[in-house]
Phi, psi and omega in degrees: 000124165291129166265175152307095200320150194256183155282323201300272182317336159313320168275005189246303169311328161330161122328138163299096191285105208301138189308324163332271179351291195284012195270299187278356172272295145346286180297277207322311178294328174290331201279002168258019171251327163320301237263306175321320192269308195282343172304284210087040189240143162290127184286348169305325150320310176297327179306292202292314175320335189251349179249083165307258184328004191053055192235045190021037168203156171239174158248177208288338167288324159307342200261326202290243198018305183304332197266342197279320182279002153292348195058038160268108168267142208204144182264179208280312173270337145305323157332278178324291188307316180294326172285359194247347192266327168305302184286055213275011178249001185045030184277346183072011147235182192204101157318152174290355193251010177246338231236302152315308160328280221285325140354280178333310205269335166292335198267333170283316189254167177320188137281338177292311154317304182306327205274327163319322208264305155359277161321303193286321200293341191232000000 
């Protein structure tokens, strides 16, 4: 019997996400983790604030929309990549607990670490 692919399995299957990427996907998240602790706003508060339709996940014009009210700058095709490196099920959303991990996890560890965590994945 075919089972159904998981995210779990999904994710094992990405692109190798390239050390560019995870350089930059780091800085952007620490620098919305600045601007978020001098705010005194939470990210979960910014999250719902950015998911215009309510649909408790955003797509990649909601994540550009977050780094823009934060004051981040980020171009339009690095965007696209920080949101696809986010997206590991490719659905062209990002739920809140997947949209948190990985936040979480750019922001807590190294580059090194990420790029370690990478490696094993692939």
């Amino acid at each position: 019997m075919d089972e159904k692919p998981t995210a779990a399995h999904d994710a094992r299957r990405r692109a190798k996400i390239p050390t560019r990427i995870l350089e930059l996907k780091k800085r952007v998240f620490e620098q919305v983790d600045f601007a978020l602790r001098k705010a005194g706003v939470s990210l979960r508060t910014l999250f719902k604030r950015i998911d215009t339709d309510g649909t408790l996940s955003i797509e990649q014009p909601e994540l550009a929309a977050m780094f823009r009210e934060m004051n981040v700058s980020v171009n339009d095709a690095d965007g696209r990549q920080i949101f696809g490196s986010i997206d590991l099920d490719n659905s062209g959303t990002v739920d809140w607990a997947e949209f948190k991990h990985d936040f979480d996890k750019c922001v807590k560890k190294s580059l090194r670490e990420l790029e370690e965590e990478e490696r094993i994945l692939h």
